[in-house]
N, C-alpha and C positions, 0 to 999 in steps of 0.2 A: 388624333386624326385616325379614320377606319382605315387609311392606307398604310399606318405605321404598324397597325395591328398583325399585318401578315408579315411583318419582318421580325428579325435576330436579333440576341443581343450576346456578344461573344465576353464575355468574364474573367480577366486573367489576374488568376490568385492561388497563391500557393499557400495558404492557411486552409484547412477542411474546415475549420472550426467557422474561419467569418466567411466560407462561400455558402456552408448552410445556414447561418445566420440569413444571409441576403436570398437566398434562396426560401427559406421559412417565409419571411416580409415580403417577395414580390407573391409566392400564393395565396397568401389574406389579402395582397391586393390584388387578388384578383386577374392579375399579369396571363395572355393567353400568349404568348410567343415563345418561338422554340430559342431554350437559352444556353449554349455549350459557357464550356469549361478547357482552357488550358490552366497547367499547373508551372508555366513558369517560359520567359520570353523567350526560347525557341520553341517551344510548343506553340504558341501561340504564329510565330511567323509560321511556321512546317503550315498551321490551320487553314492561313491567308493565302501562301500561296502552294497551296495542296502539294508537298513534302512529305518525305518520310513515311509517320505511320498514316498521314491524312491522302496520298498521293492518287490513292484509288477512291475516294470519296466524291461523286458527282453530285451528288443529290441534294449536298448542302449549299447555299447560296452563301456569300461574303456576308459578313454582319451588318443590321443598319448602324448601328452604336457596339462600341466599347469600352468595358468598363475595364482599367487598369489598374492594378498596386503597382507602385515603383520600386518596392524591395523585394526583388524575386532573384530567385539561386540564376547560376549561369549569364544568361542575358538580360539585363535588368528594365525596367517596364521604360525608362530615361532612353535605353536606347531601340529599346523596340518603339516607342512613340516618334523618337527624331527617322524612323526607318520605313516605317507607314507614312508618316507627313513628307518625305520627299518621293515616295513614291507612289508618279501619276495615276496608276489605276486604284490605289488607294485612300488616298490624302483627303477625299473628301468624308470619310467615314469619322460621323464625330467619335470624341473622344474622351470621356471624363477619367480623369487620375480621382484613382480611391485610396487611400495611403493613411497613415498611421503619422509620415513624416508633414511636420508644420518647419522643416528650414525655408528660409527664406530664398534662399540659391535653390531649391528643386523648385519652390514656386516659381520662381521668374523664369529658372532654364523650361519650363514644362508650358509657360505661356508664350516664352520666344518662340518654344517648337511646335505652334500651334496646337496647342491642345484646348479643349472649347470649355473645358472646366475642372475644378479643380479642389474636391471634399478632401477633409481631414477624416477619417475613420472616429466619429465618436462611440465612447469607451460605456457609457449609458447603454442601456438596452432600448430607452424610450426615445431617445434622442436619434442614436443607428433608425432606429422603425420609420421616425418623422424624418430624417433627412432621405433615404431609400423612397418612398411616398412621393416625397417632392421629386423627387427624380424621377420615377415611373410617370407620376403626371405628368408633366413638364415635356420629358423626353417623347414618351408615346402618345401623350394626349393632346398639347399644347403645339407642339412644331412640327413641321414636316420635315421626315428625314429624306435625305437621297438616296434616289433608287441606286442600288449597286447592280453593275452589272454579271 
């Protein structure tokens, strides 16, 4: 949708390696929206609710989507997810888990805590490319995100 187009997409991963990897694949797709970077789950709350080094940042608007790893140093993605879904002025910003981890317990905890989806990080380069794709479509092209205030 051209309404999704003007929104964010907030990224929290603490690999350099797989944030430019995904960062390579959304620019051959094409991807026009402005897309931050935290590198691990309080960075990413400090982001949300303008904290710390984010505190004097007006200019950036709340993400429409974020993409999360759940193995991250300090505050792990499990409880930054359960921490955005209970909290009203956030909850409704979807949320896809990007992760390495296939347990069956982060699956199930990560769908109780509303999370809207839920990729295993493949280890292929062509596979990474084709699943990244479907999600760019999908998420920017195919659905309407909510507006964040």
């Amino acid at each position: 949708m051209i309404d999704n187009l003007k929104q964010s997409l907030l990224i929290v991963e603490d690999s350099d390696e797989d944030f430019e990897a995904l960062g390579r694949i959304m620019r051959q797709a094409s991807l026009d929206i402005p897309v931050y970077r935290c590198i691990d789950g309080d960075d990413a709350l400090d982001f949300l609710y303008r904290t710390g080094e984010y505190r004097d940042i007006t200019w950036v608007e709340p993400p429409a989507l974020i993409l999360l790893d759940l193995n991250l140093p300090g505050t792990d993605g499990r409880e930054v997810l359960e921490h955005i879904k209970q909290d009203h002025e956030f909850k409704t910003i979807p949320i896809i888990i990007f992760t390495t981890s296939s347990n069956p317990k982060d699956i199930e905890i990560c769908y109780r805590q509303g999370v809207n989806s839920y990729i295993i990080k493949p280890l292929n380069t062509y596979k990474l490319k084709k699943a990244v794709q479907t999600l760019i479509d999908y998420w920017f092209e195919v659905v309407t995100l909510p507006k964040q205030k």
